[in-house]
Residue frames as a rotation matrix with the C-alpha (Angstrom) as fourth column:
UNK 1
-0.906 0.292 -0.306 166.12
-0.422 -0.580 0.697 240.42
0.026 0.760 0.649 24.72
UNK 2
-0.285 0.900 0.330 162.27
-0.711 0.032 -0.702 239.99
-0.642 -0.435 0.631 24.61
UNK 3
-0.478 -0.236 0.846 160.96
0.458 0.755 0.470 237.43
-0.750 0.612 -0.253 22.46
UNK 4
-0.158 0.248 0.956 159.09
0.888 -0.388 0.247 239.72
0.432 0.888 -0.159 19.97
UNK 5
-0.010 0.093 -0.996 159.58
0.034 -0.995 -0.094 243.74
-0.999 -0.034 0.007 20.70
UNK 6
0.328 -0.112 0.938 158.63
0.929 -0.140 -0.342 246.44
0.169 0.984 0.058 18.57
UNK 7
-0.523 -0.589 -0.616 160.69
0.826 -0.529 -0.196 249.33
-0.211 -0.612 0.763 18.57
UNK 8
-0.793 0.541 -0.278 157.83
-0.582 -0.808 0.086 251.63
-0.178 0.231 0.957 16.73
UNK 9
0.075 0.973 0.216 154.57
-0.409 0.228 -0.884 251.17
-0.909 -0.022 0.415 15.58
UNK 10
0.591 0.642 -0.488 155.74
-0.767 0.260 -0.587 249.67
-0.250 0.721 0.646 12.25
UNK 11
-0.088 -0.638 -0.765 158.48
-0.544 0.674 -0.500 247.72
0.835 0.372 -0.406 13.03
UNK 12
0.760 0.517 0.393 159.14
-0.643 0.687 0.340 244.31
-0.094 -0.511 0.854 14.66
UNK 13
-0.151 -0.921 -0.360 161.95
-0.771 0.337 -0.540 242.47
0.619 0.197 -0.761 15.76
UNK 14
0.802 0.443 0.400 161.74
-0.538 0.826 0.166 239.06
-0.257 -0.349 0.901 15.89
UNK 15
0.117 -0.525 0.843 164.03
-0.183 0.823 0.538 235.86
-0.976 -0.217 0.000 16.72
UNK 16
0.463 -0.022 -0.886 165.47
-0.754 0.516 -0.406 233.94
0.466 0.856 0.223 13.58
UNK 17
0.982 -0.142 -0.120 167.79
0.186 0.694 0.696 231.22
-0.015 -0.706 0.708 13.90
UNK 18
0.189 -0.980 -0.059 170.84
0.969 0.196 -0.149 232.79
0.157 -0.029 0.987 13.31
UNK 19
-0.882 -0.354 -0.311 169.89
0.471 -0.621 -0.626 236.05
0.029 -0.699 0.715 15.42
UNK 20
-0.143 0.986 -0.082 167.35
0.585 0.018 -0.811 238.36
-0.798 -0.164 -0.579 14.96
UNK 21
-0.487 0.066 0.871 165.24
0.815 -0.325 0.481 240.64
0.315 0.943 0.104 11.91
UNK 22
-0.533 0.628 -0.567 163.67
-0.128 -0.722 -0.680 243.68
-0.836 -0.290 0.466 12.13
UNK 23
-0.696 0.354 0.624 160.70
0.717 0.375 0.587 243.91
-0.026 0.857 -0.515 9.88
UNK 24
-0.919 0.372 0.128 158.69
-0.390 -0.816 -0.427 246.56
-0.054 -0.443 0.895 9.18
UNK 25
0.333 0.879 0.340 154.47
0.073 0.335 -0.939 245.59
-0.940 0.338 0.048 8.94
UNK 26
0.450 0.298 -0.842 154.28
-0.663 -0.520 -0.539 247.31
-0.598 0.801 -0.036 5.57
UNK 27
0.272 -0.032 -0.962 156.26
-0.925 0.266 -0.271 243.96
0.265 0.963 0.043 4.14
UNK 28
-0.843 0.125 0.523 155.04
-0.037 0.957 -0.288 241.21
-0.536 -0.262 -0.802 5.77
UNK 29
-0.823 0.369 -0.431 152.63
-0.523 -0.198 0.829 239.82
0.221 0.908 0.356 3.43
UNK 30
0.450 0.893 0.009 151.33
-0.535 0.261 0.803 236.88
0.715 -0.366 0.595 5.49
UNK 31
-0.529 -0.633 0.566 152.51
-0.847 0.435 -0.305 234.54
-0.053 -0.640 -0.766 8.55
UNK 32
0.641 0.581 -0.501 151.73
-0.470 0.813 0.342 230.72
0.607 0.017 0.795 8.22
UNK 33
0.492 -0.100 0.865 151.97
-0.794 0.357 0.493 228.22
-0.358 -0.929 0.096 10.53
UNK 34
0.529 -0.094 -0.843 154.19
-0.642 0.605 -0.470 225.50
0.555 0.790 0.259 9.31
UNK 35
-0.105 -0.808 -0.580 155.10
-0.096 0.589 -0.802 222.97
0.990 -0.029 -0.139 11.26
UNK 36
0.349 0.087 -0.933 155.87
0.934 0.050 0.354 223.81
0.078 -0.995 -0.063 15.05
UNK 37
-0.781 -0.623 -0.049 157.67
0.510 -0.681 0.526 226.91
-0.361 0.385 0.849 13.29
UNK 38
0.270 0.229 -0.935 156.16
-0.068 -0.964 -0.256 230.59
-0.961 0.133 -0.245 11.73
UNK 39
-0.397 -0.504 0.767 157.06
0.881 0.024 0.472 231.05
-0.256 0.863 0.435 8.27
UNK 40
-0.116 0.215 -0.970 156.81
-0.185 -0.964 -0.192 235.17
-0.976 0.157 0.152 7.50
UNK 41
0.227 0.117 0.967 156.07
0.923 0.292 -0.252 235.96
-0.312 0.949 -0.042 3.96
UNK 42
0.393 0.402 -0.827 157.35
0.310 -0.905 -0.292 239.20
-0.866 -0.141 -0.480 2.53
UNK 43
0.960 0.263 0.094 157.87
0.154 -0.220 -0.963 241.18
-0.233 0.939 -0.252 0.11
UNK 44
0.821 -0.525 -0.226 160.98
-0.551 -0.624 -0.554 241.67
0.150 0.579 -0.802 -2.04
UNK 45
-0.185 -0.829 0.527 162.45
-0.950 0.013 -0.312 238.83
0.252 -0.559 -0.790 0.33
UNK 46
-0.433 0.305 -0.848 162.66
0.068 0.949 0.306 235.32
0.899 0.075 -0.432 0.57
UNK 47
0.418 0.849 0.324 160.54
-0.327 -0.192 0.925 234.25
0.847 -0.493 0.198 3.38
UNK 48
-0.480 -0.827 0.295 161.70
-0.483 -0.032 -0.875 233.64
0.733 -0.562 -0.384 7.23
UNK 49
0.471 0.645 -0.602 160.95
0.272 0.543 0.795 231.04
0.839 -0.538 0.081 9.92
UNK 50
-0.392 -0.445 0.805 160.64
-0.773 -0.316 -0.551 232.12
0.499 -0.838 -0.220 13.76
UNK 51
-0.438 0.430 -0.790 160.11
0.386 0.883 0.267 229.59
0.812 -0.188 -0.553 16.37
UNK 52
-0.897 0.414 -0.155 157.22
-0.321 -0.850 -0.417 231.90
-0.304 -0.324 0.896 17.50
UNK 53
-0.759 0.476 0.444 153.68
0.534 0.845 0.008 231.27
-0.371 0.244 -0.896 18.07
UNK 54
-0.563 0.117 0.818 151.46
0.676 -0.505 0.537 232.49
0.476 0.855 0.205 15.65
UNK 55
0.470 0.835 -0.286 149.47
0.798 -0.263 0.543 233.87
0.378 -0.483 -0.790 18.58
UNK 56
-0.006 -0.890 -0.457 152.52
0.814 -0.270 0.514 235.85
-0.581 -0.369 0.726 19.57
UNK 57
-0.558 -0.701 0.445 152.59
0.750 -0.197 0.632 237.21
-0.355 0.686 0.635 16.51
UNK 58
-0.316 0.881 0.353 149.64
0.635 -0.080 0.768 238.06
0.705 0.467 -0.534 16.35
UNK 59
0.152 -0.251 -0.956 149.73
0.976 0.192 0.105 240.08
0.157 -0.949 0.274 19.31
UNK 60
-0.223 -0.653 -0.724 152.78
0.107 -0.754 0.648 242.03
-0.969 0.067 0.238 18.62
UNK 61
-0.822 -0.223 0.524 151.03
0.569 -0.353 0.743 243.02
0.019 0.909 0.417 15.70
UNK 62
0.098 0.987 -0.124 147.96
0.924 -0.137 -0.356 243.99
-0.368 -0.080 -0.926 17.51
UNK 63
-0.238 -0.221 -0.946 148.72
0.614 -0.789 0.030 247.71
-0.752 -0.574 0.324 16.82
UNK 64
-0.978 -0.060 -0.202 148.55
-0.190 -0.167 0.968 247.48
-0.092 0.984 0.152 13.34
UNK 65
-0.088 0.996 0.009 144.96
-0.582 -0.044 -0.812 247.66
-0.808 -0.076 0.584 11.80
UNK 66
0.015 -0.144 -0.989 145.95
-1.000 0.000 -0.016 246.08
0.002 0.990 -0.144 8.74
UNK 67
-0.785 -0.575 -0.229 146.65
-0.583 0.811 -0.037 242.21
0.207 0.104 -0.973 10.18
UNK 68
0.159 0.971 -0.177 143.99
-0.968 0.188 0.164 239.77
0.192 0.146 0.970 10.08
UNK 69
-0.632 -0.741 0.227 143.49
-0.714 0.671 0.202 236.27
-0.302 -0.034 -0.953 11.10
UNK 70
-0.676 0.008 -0.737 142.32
-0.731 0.117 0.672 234.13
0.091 0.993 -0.073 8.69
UNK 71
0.694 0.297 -0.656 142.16
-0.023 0.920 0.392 230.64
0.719 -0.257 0.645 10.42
UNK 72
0.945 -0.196 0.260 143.90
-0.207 0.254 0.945 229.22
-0.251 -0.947 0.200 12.76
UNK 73
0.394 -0.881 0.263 147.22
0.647 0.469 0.602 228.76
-0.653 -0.067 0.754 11.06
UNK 74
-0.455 -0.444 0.772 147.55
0.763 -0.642 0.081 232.20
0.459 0.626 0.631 8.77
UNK 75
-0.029 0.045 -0.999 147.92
0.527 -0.848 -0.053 235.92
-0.849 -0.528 0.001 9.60
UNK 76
0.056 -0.200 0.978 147.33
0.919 -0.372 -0.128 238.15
0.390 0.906 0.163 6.33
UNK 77
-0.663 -0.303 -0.685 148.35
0.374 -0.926 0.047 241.78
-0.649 -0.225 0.727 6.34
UNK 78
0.284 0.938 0.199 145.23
0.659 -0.041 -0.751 243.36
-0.696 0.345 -0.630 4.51
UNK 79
0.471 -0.379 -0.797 147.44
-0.133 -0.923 0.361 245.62
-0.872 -0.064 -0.485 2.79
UNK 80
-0.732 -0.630 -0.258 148.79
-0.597 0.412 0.689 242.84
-0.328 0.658 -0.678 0.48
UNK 81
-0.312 0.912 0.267 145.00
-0.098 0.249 -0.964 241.73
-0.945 -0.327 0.011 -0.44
UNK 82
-0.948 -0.195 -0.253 144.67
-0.149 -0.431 0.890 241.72
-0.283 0.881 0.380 -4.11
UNK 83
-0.346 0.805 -0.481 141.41
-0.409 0.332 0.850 239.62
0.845 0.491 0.214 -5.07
UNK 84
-0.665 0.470 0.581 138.71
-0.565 0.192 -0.802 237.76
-0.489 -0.861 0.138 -2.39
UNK 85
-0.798 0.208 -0.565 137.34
-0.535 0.187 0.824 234.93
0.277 0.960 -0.038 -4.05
UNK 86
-0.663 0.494 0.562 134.03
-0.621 0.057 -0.782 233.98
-0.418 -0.868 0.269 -2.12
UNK 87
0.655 0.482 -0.583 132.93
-0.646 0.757 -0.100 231.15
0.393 0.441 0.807 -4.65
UNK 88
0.375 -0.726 -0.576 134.76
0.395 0.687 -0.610 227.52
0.839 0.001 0.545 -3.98
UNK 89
0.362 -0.312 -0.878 137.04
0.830 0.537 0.152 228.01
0.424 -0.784 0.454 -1.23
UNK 90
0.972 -0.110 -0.208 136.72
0.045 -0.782 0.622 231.67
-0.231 -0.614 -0.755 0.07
UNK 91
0.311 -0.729 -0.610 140.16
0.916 0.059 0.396 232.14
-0.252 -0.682 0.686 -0.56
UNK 92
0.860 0.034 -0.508 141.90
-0.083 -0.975 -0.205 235.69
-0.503 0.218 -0.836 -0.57
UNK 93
0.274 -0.764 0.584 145.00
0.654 -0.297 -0.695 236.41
0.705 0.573 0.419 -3.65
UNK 94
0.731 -0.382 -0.565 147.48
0.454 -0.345 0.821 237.94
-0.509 -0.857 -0.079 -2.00
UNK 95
0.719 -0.246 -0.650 150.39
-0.552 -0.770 -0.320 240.28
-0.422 0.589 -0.689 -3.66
UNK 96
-0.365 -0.926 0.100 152.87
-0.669 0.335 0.663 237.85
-0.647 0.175 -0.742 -3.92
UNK 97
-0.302 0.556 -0.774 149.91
-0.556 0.557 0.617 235.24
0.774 0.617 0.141 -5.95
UNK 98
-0.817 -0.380 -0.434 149.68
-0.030 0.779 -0.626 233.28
0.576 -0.498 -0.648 -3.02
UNK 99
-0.266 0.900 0.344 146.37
-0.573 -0.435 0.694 232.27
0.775 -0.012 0.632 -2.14
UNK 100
-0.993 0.017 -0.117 145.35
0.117 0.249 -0.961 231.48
0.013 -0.968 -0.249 1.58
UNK 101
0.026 0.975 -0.220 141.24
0.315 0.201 0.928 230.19
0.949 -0.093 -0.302 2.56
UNK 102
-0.641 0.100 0.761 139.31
-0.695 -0.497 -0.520 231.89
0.326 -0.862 0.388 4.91
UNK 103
-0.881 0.421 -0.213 137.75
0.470 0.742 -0.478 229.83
-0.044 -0.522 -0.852 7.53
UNK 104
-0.092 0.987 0.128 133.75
0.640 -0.040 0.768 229.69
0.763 0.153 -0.628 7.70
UNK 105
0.293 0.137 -0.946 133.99
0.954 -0.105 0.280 231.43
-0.061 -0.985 -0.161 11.30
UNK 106
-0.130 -0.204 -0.970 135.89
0.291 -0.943 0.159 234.25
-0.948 -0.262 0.182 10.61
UNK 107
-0.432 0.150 0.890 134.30
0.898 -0.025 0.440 235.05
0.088 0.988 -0.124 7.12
UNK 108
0.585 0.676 0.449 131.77
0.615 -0.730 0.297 237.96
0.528 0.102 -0.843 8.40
UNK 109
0.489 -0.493 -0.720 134.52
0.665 -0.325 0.673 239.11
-0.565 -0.807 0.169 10.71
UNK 110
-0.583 -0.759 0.291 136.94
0.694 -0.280 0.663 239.86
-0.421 0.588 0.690 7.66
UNK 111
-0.042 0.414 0.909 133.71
0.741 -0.597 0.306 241.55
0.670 0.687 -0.282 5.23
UNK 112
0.855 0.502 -0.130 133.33
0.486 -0.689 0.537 244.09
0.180 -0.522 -0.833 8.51
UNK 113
-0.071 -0.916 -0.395 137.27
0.637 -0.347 0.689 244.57
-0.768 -0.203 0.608 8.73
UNK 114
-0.739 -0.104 0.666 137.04
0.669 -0.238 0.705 245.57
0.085 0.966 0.245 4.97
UNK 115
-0.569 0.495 -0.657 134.20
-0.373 -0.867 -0.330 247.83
-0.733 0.057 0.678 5.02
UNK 116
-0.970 0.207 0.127 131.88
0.140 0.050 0.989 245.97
0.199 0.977 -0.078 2.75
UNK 117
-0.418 0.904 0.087 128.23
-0.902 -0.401 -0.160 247.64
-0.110 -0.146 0.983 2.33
């Protein structure tokens, strides 16, 4: 089995440690780097660790327009964006509350992903 296939354009099936998940995009919320490990965030579900590198992931999500990378250790799904707080420490609110800083580098990247005038 590959290490990360998707079998459509919104889903994704990826390693755990006790086999594998399918996930669709639409409820991954964000991917952080913790550790030497992945740690998915989604919705409705507790969160899951692959031993997958976030660059991987990032990848096999190229397809999606919706995933973003932040910094160098988080992936947000732009879809689960709630607030963008660009005083203090840039950081973006996410659906779950969970609030993840954008690096100085990829700050104008993100306002052109978004469409801001």
């Amino acid at each position: 089995m590959p290490m990360i296939s998707q079998d459509s354009n919104d889903i994704i099936t990826l390693p755990v440690p006790d086999g594998y998940a399918t996930l669709r995009h639409s409820e991954i919320i964000c991917c952080r780097v913790v550790g030497a490990a992945v740690v998915i965030h989604r919705t409705g579900n507790p969160p899951i660790q692959v031993n997958r590198s976030l660059r991987a992931l990032e990848e096999a999500l190229s397809g999606s327009a919706f995933f973003f990378r932040v910094h160098n250790s988080c992936l947000v799904n732009l879809h689960h964006l709630q607030h963008w707080n660009r005083r203090g420490d840039h950081a973006l609110v996410l659906s779950d509350g969970s609030a993840v800083q954008v690096a100085r580098a990829r700050r104008k990247a993100l306002l052109k992903r978004l469409n801001v005038i």
